[in-house]
C-alpha positions in Angstrom: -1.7 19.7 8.9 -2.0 16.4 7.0 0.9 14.2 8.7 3.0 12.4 5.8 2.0 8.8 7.1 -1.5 7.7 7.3 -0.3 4.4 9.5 1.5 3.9 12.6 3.9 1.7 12.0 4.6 0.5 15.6 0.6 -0.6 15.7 -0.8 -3.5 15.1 -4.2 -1.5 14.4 -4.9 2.2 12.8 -8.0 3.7 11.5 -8.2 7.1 10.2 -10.6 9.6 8.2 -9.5 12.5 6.1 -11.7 14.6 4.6 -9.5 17.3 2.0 -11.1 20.6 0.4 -8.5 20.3 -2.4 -6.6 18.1 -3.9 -3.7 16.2 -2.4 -1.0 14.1 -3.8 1.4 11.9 -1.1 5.1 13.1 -1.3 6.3 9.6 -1.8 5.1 5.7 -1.8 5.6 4.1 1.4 5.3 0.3 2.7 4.5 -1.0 5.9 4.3 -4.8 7.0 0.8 -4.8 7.5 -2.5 -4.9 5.6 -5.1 -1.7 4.3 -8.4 -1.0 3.4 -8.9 2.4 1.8 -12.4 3.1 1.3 -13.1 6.1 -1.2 -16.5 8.1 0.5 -16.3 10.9 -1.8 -14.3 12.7 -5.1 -11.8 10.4 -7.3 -8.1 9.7 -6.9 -5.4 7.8 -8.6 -3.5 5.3 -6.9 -0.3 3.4 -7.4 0.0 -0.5 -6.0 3.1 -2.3 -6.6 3.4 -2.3 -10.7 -0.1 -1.0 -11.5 -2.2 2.1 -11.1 -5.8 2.8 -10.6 -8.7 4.8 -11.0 -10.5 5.0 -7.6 -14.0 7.0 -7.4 -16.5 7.0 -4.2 -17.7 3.8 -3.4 -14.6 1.8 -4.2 -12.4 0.2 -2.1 -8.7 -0.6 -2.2 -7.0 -3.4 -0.4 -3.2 -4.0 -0.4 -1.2 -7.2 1.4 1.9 -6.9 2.9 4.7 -5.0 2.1 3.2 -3.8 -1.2 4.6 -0.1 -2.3 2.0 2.1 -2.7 1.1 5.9 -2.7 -2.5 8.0 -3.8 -2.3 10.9 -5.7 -5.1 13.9 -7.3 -7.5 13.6 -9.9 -7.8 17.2 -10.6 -8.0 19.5 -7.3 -11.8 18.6 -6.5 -12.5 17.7 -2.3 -12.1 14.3 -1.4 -13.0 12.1 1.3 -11.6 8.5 2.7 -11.3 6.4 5.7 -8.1 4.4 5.7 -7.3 1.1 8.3 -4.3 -1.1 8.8 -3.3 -3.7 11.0 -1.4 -6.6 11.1 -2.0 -10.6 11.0 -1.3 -10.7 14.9 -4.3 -7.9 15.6 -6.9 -10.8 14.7 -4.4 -13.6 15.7 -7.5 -14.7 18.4 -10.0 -14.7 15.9 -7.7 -16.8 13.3 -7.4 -19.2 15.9 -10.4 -19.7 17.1 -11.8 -20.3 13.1 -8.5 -21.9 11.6 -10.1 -23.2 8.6 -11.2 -20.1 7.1 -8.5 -17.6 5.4 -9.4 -14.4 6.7 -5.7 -12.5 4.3 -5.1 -13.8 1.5 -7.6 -12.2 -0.8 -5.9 -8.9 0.3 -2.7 -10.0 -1.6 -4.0 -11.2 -4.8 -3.3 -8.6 -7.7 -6.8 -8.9 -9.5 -8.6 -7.9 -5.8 -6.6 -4.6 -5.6 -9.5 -2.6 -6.4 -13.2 -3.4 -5.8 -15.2 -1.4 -7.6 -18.5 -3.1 -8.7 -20.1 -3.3 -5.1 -24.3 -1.7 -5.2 -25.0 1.3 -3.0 -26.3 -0.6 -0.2 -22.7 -2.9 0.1 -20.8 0.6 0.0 -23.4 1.8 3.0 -22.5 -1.4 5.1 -18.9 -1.3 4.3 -18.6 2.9 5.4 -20.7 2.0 8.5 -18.8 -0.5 9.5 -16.0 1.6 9.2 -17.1 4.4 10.9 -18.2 2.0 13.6 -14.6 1.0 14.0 -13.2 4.8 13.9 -15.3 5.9 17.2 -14.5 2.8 19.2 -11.2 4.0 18.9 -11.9 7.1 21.0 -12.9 4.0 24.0 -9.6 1.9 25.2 -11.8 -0.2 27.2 -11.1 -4.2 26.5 -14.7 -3.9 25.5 -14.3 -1.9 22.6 -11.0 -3.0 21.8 -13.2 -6.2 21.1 -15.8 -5.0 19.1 -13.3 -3.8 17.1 -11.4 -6.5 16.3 -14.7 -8.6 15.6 -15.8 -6.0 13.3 -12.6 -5.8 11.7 -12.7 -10.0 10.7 -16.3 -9.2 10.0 -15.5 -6.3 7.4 -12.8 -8.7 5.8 -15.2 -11.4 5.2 -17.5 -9.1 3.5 -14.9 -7.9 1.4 -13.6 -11.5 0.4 -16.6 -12.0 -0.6 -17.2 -9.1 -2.5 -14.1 -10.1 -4.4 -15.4 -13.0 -5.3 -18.3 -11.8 -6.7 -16.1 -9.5 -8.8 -14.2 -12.2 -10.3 -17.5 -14.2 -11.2 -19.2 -10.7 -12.9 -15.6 -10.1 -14.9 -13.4 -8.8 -12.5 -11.5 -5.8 -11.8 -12.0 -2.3 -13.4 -9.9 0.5 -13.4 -6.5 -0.1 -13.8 -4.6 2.2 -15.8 -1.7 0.4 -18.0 1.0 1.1 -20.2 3.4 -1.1 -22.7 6.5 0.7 -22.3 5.9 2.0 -18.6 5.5 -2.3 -17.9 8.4 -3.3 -19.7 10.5 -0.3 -17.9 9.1 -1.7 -14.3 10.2 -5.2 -15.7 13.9 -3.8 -16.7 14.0 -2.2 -12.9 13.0 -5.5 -11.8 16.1 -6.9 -13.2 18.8 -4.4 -13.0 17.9 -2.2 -9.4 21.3 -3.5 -8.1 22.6 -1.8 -10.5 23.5 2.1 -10.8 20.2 3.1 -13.0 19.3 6.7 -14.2 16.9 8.2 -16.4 19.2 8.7 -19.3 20.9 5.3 -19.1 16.8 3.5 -18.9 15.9 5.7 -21.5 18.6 4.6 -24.0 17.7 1.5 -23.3 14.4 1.6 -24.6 14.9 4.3 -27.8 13.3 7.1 -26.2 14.4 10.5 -24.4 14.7 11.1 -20.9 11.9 13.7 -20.8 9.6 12.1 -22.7 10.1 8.3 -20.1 9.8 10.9 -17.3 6.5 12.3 -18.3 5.2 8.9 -19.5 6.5 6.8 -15.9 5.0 10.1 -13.7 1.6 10.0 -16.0 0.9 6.6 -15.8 2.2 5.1 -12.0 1.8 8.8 -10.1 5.7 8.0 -9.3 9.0 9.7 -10.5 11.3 7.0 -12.0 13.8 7.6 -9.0 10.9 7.2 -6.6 9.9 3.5 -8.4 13.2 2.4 -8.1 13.6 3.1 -4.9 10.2 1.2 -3.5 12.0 -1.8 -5.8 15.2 -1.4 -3.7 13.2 -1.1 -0.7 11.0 -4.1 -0.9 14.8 -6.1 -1.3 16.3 -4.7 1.9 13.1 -5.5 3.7 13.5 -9.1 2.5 17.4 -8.9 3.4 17.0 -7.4 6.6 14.2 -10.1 7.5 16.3 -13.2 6.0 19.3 -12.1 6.9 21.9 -10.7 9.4 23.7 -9.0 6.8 25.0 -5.8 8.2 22.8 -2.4 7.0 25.6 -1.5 4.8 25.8 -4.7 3.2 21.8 -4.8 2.5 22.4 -0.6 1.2 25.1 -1.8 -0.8 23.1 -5.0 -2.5 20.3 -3.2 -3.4 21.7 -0.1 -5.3 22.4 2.7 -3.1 25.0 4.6 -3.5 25.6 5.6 0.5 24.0 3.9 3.8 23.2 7.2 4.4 20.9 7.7 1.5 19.7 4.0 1.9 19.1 5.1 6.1 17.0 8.5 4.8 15.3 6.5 2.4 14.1 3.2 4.1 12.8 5.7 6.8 10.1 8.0 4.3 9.2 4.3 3.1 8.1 2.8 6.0 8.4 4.9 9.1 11.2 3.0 10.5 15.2 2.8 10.1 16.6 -0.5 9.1 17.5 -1.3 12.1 14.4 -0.2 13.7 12.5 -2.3 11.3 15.1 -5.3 11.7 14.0 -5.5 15.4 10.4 -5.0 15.0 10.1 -8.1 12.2 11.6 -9.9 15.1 9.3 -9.3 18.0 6.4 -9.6 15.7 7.9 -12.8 14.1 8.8 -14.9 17.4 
């Protein structure tokens, strides 16, 4: 059985390969505090980052920054393969220090490096091994491997940022799949999540009916419209919880939910953690 996270959130480091005979669509976005490279070996999928959706076939690889909302989903129910890694800043904190000139995250967070996708045959190879090097020392909890690990892991983002680069110079990214309405709606949500928001009162707002937003919002982002506007209110808690000492409640009520419950049930499909849970690990990893 394919667990319903593909991270472990109390980790600073996770590296996994799944290998599906059908096709397989997440149950809901979720967020985590750390950084991921999804490598596609085999079939195609779609998948949703923050605002924006994308076309990802074998070969490509997707990187997303911190906190960023996303969630894969089917093209069609052909087999698919990927290896998926994330870890946090402090897994290479060593490394950082010991080169403190070069910027081994920040690429990872930019919007037009999402998805790499113009990379030869022989950069996907190296990329996959490299990979695949890192998922059998994780079988090996000796310090030894738990260094050749981490040393392949700056190495493998120092590829990629460079890989990115080279994207931006030959035209930059492909693939994204966008919308005119669907952006202005994610705009609106932007705005207004505080607020109570439903599919008939959004759809009035923009002169369409609620069937036809709901078909359009699920075609084009691989999310229900409820599901969107949650990951919105969920990315504000996290930034409330982290800047603040506001009470759970408080942070439930200021972001739209209706109940703590429901905010409690919620936070926890998003990111594998309760709020306060996640209050107390952005503390011990932020001393």
């Amino acid at each position: 059985m394919v667990s319903e996270y593909t991270y472990c959130p109390q980790t600073d480091f996770f590296i996994e390969r799944v290998d599906r005979d059908t096709g397989f669509d997440m149950p809901s976005f979720h967020i985590h505090h750390k950084f991921e490279i999804y490598y596609e070996i085999a079939g195609s999928r779609r998948y949703f980052i923050e605002d924006s959706a994308y076309i990802v076939n074998a070969g490509s690889v997707v990187l997303i920054g911190e906190n960023q909302i996303h969630k894969t989903a089917s093209l069609g129910d052909a087999p698919s393969s990927r290896i998926v890694l994330n870890f946090s800043r402090e897994y290479l904190e060593k490394i950082a220090q010991a080169f403190p000139e070069v910027d081994f995250f920040s690429f990872l967070t930019e919007e037009h490096n999402h998805l790499l996708s113009t990379i030869t045959v022989k950069q996907q190879n190296h990329i996959q091994t490299m990979m695949q090097q890192m998922l059998v020392l994780e079988e090996d909890d000796s310090k030894e491997a738990e260094a050749m690990r981490t040393m392949l892991l700056a190495t493998l983002l120092l590829e990629l940022k460079k890989l990115c680069r080279q994207q931006q110079e030959q035209g930059g990214e492909k693939g994204r799949v966008s919308n005119h309405i669907v952006d202005q709606i994610q705009a609106y949500i932007a705005q207004h999540y505080a607020e109570k928001l439903t599919l008939t009162g959004i759809a009035g707002q923009f002169y369409i009916s609620p069937y036809y937003l709901s078909r359009l919002f699920k075609k084009s982002t691989n999310l229900s419209l409820i599901e969107y506007i949650n990951g919105v209110r969920i990315k504000a808690a996290q930034n409330l919880i982290e800047k603040t000492g506001e009470s759970i409640s408080t942070v439930a009520e200021k972001t739209g939910f209706m109940t703590t419950a429901h905010f409690r049930r919620v936070f926890k499909d998003a990111t594998g953690l309760s709020p306060q849970q996640y209050r107390q690990y952005y503390k011990r990893v932020n001393k």
